[in-house]
Backbone as JSON Lines, residues from 0, in Angstrom:
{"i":0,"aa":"X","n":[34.68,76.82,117.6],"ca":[34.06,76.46,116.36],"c":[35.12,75.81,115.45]}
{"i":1,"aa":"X","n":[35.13,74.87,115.03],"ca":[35.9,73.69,113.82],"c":[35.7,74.15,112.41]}
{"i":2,"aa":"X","n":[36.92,74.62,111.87],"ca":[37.35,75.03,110.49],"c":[36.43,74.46,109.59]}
{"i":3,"aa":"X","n":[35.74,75.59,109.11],"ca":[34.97,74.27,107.85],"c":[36.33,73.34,106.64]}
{"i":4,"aa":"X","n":[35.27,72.48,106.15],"ca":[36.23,71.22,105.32],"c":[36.48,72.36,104.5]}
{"i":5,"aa":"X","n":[37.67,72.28,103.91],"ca":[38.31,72.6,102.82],"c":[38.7,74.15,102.86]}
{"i":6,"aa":"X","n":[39.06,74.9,104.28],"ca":[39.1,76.6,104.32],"c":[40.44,76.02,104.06]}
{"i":7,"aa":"X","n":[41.53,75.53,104.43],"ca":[43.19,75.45,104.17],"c":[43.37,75.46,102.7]}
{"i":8,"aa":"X","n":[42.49,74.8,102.4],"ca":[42.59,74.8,100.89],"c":[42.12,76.23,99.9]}
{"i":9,"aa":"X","n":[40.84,76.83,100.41],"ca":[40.87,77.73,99.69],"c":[41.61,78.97,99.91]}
{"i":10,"aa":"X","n":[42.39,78.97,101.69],"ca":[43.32,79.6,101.96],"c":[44.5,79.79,100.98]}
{"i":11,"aa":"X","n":[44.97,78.48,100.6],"ca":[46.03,78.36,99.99],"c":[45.62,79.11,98.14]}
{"i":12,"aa":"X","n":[44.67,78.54,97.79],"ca":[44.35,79.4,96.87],"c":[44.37,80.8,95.81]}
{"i":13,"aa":"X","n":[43.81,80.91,97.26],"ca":[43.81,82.79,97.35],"c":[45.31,83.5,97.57]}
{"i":14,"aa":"X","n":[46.01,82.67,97.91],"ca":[47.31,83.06,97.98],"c":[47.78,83.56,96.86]}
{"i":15,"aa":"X","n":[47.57,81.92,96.48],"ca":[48.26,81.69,94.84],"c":[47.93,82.85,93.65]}
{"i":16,"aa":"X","n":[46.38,82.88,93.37],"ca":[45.54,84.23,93.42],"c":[45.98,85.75,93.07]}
{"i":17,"aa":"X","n":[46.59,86.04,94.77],"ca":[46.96,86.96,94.26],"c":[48.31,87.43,94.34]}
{"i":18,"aa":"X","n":[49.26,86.13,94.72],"ca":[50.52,86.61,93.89],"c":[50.93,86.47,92.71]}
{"i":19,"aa":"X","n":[50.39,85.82,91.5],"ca":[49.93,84.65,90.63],"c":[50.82,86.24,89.44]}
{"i":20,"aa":"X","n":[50.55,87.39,89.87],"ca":[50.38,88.51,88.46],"c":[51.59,89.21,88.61]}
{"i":21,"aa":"X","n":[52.21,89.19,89.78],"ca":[53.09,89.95,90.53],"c":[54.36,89.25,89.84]}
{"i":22,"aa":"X","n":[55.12,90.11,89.66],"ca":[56.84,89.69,89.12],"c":[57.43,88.86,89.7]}
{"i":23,"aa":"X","n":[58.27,87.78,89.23],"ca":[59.31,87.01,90.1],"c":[60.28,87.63,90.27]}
{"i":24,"aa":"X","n":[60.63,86.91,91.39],"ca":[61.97,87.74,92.55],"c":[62.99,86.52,91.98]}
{"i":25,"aa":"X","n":[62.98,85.32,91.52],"ca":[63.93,84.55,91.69],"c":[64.91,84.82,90.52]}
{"i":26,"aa":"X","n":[66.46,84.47,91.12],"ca":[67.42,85.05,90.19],"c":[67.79,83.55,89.36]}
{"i":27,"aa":"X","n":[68.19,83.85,87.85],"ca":[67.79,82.92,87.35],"c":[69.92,82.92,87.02]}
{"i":28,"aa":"X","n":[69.76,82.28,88.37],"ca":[71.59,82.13,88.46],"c":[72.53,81.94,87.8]}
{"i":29,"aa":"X","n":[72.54,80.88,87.26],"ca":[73.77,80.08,86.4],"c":[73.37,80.51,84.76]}
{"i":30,"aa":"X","n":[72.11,81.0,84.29],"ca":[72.14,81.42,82.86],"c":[72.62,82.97,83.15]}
{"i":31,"aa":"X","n":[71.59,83.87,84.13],"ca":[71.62,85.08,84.37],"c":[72.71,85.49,85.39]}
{"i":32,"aa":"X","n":[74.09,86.03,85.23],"ca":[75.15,86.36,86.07],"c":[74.45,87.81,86.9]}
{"i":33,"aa":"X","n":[74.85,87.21,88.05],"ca":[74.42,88.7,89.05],"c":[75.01,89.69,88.7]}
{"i":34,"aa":"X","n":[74.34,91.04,89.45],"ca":[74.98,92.27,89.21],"c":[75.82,92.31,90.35]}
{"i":35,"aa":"X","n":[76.92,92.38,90.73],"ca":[77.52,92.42,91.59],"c":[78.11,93.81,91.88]}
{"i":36,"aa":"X","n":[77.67,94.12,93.42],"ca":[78.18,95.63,93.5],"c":[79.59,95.9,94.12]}
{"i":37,"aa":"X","n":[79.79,97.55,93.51],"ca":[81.64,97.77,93.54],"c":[82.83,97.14,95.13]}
{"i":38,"aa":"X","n":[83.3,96.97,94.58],"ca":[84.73,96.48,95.72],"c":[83.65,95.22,96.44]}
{"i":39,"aa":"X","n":[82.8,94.49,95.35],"ca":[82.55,93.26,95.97],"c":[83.48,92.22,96.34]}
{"i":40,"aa":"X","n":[84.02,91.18,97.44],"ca":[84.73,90.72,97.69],"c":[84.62,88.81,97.11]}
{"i":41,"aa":"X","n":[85.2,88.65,95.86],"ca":[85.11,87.54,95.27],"c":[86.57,86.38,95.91]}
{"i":42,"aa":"X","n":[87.34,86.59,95.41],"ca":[88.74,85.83,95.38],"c":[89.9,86.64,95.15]}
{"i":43,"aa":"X","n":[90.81,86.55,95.89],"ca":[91.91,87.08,95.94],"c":[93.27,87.35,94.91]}
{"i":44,"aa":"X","n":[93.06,87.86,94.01],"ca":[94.14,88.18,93.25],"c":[95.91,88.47,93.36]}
{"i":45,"aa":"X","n":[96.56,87.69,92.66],"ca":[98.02,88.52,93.0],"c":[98.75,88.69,91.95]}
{"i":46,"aa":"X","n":[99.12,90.28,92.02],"ca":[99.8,91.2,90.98],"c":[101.49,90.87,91.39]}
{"i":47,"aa":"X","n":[102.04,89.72,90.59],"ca":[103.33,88.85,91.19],"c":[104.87,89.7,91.07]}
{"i":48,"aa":"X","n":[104.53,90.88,90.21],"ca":[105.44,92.02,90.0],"c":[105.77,92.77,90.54]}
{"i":49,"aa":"X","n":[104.33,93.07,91.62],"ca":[105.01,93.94,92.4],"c":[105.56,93.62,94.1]}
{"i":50,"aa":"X","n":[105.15,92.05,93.85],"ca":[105.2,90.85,95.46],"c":[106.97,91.26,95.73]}
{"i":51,"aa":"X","n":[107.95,91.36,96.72],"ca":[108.95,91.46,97.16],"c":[109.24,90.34,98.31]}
{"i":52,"aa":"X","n":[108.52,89.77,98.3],"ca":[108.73,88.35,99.42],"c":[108.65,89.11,100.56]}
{"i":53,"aa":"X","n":[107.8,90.41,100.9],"ca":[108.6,90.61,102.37],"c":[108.12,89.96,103.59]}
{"i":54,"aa":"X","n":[106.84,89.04,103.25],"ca":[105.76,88.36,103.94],"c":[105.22,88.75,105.16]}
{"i":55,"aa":"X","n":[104.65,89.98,104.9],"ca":[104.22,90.47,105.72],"c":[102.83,90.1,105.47]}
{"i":56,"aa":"X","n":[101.93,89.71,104.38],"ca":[100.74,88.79,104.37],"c":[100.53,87.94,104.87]}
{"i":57,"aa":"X","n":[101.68,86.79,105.11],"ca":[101.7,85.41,105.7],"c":[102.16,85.86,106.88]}
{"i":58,"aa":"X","n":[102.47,86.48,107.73],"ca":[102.5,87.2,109.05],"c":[101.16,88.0,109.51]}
{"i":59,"aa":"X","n":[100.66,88.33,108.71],"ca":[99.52,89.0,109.24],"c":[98.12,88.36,109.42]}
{"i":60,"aa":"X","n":[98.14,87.05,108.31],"ca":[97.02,86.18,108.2],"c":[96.9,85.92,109.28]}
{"i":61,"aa":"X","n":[95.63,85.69,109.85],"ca":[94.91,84.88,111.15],"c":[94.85,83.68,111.28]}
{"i":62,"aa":"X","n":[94.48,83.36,110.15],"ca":[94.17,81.94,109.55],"c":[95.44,81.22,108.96]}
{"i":63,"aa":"X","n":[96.69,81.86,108.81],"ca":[97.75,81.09,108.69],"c":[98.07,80.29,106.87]}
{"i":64,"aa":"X","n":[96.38,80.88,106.29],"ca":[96.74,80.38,105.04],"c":[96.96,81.04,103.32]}
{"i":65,"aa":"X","n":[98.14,81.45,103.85],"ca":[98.6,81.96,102.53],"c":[100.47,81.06,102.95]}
{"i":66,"aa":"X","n":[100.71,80.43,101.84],"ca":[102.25,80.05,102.06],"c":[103.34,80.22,101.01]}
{"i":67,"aa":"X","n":[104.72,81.02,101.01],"ca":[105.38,81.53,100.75],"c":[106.61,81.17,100.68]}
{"i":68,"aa":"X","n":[107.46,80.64,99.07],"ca":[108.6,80.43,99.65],"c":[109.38,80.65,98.63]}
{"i":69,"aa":"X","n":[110.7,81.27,98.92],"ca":[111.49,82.29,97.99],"c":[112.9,81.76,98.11]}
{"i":70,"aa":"X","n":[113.53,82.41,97.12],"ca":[115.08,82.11,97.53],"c":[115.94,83.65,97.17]}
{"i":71,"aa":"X","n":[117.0,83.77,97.77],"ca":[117.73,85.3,97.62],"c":[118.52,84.85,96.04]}
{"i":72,"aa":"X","n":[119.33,85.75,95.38],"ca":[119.95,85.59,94.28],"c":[120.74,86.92,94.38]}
{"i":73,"aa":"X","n":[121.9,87.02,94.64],"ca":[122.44,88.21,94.1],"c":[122.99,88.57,92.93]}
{"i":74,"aa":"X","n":[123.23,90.01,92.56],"ca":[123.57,90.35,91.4],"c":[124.73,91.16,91.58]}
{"i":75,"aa":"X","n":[125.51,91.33,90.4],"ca":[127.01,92.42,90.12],"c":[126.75,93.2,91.0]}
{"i":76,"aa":"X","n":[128.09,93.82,90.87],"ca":[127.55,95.3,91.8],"c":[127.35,96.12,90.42]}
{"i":77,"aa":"X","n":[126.28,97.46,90.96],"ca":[125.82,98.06,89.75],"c":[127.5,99.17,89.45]}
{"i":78,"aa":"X","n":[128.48,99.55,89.96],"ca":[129.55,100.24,89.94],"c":[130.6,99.1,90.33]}
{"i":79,"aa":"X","n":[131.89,99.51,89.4],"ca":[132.73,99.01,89.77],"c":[133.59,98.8,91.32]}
{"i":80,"aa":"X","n":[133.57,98.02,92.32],"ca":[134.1,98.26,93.86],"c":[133.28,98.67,94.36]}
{"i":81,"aa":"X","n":[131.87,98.56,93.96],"ca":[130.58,98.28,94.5],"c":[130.4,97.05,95.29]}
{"i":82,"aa":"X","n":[129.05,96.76,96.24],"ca":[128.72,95.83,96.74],"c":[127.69,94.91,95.71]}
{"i":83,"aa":"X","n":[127.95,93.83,96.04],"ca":[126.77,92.55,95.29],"c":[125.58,92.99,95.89]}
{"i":84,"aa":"X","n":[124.31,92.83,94.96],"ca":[123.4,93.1,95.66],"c":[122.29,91.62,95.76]}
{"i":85,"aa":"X","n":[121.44,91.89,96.78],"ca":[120.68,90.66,96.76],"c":[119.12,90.89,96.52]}
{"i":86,"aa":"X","n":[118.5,89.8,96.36],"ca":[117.18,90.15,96.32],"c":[116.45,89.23,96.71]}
{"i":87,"aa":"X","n":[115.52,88.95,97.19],"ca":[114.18,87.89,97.35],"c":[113.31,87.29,95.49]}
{"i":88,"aa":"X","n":[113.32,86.1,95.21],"ca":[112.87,85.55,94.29],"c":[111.63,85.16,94.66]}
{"i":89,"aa":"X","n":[110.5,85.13,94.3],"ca":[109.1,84.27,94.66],"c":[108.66,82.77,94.29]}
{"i":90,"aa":"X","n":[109.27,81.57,94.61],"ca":[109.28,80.79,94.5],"c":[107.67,80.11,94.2]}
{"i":91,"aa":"X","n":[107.0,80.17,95.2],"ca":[105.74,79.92,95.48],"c":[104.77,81.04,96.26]}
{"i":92,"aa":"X","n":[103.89,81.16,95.98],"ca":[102.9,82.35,96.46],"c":[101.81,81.04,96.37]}
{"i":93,"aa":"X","n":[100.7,80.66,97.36],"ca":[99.57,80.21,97.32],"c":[98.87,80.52,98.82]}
{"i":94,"aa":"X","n":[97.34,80.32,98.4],"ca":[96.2,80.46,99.26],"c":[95.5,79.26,99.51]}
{"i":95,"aa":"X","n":[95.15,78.84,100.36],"ca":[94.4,77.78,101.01],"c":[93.19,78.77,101.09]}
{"i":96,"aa":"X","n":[92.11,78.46,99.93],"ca":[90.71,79.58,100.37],"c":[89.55,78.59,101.24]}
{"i":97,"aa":"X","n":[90.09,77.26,101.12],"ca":[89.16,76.73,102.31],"c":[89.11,76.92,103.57]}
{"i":98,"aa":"X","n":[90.66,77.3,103.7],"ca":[90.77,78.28,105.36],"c":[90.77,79.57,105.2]}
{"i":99,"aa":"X","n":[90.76,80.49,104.02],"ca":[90.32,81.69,104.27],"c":[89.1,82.44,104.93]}
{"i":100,"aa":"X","n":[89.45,82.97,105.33],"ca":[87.9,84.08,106.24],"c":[87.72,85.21,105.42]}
{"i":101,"aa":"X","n":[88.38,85.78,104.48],"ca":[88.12,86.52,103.46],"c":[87.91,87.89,104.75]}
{"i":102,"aa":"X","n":[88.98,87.97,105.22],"ca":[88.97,88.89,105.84],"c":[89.62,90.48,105.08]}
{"i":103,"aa":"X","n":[90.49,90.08,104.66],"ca":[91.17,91.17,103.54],"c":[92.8,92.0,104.06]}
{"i":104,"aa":"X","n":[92.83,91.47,105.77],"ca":[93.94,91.63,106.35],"c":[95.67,92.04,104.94]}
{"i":105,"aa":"X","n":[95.42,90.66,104.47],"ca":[96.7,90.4,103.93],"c":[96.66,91.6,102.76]}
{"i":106,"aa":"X","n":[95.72,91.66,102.13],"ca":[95.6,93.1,101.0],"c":[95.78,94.58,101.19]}
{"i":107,"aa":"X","n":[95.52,94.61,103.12],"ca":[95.52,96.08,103.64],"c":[97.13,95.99,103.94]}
{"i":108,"aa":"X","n":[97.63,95.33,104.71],"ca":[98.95,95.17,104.55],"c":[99.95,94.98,103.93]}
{"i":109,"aa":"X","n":[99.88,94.48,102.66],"ca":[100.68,94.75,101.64],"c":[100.97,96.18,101.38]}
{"i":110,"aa":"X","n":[102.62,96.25,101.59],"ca":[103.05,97.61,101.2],"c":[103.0,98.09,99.84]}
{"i":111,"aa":"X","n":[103.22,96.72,99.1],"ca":[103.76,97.26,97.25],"c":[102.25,96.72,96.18]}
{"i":112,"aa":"X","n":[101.3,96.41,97.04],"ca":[100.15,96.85,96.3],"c":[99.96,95.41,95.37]}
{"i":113,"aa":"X","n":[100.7,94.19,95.88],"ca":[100.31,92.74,95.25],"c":[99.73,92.2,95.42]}
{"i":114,"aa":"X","n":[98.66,92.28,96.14],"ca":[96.97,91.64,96.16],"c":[96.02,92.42,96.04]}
{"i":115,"aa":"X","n":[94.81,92.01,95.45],"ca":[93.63,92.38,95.07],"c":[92.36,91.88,95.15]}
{"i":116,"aa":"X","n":[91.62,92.52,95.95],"ca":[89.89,91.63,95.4],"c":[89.98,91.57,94.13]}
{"i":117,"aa":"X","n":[89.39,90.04,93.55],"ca":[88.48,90.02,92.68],"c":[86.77,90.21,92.8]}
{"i":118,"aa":"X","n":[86.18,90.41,91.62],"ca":[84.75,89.95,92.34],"c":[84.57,88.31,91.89]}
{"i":119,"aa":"X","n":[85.4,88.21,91.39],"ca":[85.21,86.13,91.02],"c":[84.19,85.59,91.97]}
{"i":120,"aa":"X","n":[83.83,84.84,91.93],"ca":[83.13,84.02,93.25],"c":[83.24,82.58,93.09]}
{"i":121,"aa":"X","n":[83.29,82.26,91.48],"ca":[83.09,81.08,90.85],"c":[83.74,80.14,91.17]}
{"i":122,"aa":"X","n":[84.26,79.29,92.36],"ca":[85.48,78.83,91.87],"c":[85.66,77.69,92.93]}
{"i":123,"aa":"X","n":[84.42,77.25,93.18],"ca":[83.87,76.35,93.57],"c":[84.83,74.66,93.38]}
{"i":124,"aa":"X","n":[85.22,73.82,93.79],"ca":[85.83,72.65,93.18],"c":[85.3,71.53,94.39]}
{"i":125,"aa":"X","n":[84.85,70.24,93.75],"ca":[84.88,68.78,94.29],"c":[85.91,68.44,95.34]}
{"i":126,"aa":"X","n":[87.07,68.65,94.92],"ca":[88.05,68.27,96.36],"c":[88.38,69.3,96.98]}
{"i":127,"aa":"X","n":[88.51,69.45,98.26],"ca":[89.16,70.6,98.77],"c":[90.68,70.37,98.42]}
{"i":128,"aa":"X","n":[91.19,69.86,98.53],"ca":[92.86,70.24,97.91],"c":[93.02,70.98,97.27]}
{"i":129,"aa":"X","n":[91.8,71.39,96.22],"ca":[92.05,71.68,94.89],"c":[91.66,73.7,95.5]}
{"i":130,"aa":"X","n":[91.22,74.35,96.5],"ca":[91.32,75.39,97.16],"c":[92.23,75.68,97.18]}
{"i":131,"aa":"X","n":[93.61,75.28,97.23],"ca":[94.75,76.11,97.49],"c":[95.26,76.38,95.98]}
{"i":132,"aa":"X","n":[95.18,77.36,95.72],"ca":[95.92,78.29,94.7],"c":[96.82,78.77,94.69]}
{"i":133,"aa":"X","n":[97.81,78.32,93.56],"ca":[98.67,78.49,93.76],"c":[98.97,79.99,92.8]}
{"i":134,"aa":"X","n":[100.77,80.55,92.59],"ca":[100.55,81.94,92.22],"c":[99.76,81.86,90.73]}
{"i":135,"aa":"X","n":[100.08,81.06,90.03],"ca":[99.53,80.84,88.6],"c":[98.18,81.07,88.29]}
{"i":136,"aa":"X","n":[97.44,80.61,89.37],"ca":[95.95,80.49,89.43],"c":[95.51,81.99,90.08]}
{"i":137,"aa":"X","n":[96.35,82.78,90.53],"ca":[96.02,83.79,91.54],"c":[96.41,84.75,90.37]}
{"i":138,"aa":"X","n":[97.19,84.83,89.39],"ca":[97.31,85.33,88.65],"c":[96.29,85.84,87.46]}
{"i":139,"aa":"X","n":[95.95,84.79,87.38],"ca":[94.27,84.74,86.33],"c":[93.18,85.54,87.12]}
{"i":140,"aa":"X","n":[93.39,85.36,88.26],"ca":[92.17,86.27,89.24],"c":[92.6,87.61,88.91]}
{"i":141,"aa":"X","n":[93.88,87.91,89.02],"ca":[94.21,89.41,89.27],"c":[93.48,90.14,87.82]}
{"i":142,"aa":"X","n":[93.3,89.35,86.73],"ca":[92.63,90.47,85.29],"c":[91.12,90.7,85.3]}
{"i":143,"aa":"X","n":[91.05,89.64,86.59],"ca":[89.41,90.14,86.55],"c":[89.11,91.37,87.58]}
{"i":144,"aa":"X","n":[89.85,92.11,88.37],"ca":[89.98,92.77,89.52],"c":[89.6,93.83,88.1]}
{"i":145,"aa":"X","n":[88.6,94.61,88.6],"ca":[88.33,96.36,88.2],"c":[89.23,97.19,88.58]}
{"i":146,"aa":"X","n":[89.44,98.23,87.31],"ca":[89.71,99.62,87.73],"c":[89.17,99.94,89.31]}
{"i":147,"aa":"X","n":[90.08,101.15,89.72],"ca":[89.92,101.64,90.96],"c":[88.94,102.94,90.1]}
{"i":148,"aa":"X","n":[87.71,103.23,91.45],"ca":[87.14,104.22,90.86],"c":[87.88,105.46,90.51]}
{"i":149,"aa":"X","n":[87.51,106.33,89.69],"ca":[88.29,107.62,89.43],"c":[87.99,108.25,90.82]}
{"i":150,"aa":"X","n":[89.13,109.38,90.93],"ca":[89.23,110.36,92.29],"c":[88.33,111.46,92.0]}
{"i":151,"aa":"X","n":[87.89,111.92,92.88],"ca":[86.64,112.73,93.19],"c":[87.13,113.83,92.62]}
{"i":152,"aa":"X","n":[86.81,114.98,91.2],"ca":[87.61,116.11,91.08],"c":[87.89,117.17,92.13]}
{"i":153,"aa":"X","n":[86.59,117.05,93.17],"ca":[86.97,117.87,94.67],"c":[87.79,117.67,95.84]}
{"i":154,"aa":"X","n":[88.28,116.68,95.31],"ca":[89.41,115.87,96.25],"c":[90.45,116.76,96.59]}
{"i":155,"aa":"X","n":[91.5,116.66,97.29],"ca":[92.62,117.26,97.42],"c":[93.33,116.68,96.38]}
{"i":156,"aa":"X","n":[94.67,117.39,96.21],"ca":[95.52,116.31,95.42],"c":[96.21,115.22,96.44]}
{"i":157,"aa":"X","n":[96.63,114.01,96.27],"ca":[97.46,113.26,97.11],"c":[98.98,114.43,97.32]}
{"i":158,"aa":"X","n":[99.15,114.02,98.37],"ca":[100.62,114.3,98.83],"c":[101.97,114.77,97.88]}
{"i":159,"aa":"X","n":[101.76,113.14,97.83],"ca":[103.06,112.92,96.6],"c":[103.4,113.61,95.31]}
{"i":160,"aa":"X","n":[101.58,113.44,94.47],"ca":[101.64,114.33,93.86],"c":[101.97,115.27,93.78]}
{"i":161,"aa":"X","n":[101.48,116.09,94.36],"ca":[101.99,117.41,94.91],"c":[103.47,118.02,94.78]}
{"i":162,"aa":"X","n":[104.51,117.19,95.85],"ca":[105.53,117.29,95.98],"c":[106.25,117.02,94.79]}
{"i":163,"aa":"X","n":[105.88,116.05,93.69],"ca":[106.31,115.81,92.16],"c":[106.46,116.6,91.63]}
{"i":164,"aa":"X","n":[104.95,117.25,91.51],"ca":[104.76,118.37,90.7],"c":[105.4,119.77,91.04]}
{"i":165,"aa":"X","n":[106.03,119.71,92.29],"ca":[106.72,120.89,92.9],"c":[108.05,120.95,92.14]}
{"i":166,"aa":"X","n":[108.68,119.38,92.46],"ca":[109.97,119.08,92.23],"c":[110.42,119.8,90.5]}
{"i":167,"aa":"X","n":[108.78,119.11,89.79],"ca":[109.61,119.07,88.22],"c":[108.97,120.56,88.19]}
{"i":168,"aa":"X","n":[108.37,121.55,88.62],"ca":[108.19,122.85,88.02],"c":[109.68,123.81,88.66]}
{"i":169,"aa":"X","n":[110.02,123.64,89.74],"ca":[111.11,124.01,90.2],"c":[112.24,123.82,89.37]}
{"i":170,"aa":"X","n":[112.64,122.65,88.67],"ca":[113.62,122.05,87.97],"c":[113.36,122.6,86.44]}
{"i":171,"aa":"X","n":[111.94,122.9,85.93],"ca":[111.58,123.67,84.26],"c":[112.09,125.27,84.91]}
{"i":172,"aa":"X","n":[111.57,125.6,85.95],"ca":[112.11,127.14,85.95],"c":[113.74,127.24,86.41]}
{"i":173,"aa":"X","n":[114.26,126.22,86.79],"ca":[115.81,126.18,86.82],"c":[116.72,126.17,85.2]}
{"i":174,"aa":"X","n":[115.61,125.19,84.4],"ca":[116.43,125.29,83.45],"c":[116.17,126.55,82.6]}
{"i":175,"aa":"X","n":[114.68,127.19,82.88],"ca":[114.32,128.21,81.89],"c":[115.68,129.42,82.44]}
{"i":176,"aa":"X","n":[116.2,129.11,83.69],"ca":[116.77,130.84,84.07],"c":[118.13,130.67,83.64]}
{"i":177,"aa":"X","n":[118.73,129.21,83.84],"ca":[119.79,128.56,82.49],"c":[120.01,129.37,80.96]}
{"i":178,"aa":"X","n":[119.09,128.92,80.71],"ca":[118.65,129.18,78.7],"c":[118.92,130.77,78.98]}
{"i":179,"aa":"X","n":[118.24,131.72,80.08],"ca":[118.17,132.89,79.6],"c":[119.64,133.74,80.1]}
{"i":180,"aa":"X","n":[120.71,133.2,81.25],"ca":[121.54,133.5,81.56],"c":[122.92,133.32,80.68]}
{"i":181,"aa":"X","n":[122.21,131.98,79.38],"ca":[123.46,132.07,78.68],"c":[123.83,132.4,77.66]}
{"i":182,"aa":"X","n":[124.72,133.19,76.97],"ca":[124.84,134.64,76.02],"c":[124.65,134.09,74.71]}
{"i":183,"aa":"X","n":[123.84,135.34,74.31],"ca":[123.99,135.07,72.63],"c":[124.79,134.52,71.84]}
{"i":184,"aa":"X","n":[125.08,133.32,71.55],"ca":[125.86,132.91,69.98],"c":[127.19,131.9,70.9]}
{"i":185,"aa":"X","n":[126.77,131.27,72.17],"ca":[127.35,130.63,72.77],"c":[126.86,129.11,72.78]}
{"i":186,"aa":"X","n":[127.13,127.94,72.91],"ca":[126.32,126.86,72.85],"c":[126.34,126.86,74.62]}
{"i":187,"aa":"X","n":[126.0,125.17,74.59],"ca":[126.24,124.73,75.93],"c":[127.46,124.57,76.71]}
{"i":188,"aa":"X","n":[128.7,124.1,75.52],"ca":[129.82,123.8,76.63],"c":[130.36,125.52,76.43]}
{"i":189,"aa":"X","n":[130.21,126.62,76.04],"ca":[130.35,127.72,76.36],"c":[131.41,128.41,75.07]}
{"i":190,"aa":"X","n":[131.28,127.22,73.93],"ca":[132.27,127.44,73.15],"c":[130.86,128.55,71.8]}
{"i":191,"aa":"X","n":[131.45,128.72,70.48],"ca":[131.14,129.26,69.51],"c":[130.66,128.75,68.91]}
{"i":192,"aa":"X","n":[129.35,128.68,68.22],"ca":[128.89,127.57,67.25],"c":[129.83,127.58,65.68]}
């Protein structure tokens, strides 16, 4: 049997009908900024203070694009007939994010904690050249990076903590048994006030 004339049409209709009352789903993008959820992965931040050149990021990348280039500088010795000491300078820190995979490699590997997700996303540009960021630009990312969530109060304490807090209560009851071992009407160097 052959569709009567015009069922596509009132098909379409009835559609219209009865989604016509129902809420829109569409996100109204560029006026309305998304909600973006926690440790969303935007653009890569770098905290340049605490970078040590040890390039173990640009060793670990897959993709080969993060590039790095430093120079040593030494300084006095901190004691007299001391040794000079040296250090790594950060010359250049940049990202090629057109070859990034946004894998996050280089952030888990960092020992001293100088990269960061942002949730940025924005950052879109006409030429690709203009993708590689350099530290200046990576810098501006790093203030948009969030607080780390607070620690769970049922948590353990970390480690370190721990051992801190061992160190300096050990060292208050060293000095308290000090104060009480030393005699009435004596100062510190053991003389008479």
């Amino acid at each position: 049997m052959p569709p009567l004339p015009g069922s596509g049409l009132a098909k379409g209709l009835a559609v219209t009908l009865r989604t016509m009352t129902r809420k829109t789903v569409t996100e109204q993008y560029p006026e309305v900024q998304p909600e973006l959820p926690p440790r969303s992965r935007g653009v890569i931040g770098l905290f340049e203070e605490n970078c040590t050149v040890c390039m173990l990021c640009a060793r670990e990348c897959p993709d080969w694009c993060i590039y790095i280039d430093s120079h040593k500088e030494t300084s006095p010795p901190a004691a007299p007939g001391g040794r000079e000491r040296s250090r790594n300078v950060l010359d250049r820190f940049a990202i090629d994010f057109s070859l990034c995979m946004y894998c996050g490699i280089c952030i888990e590997v960092c020992p001293f904690d100088a990269l960061f997700w942002s949730p940025e996303f924005e950052y879109a540009e006409t030429d690709i050249h203009e993708l590689t960021h350099e530290r200046d630009k990576l810098r501006e990312w790093m203030w948009t990076v969030p607080e780390p969530p607070a620690l769970d109060p049922a948590a353990e304490e970390p480690k370190e903590i721990a051992a801190a807090r061992k160190a300096a209560d050990k060292l208050a009851a060293q000095l308290a048994q000090e104060q009480r071992e030393q005699p009435a009407g004596q100062d510190e160097n053991g003389g008479t006030p």
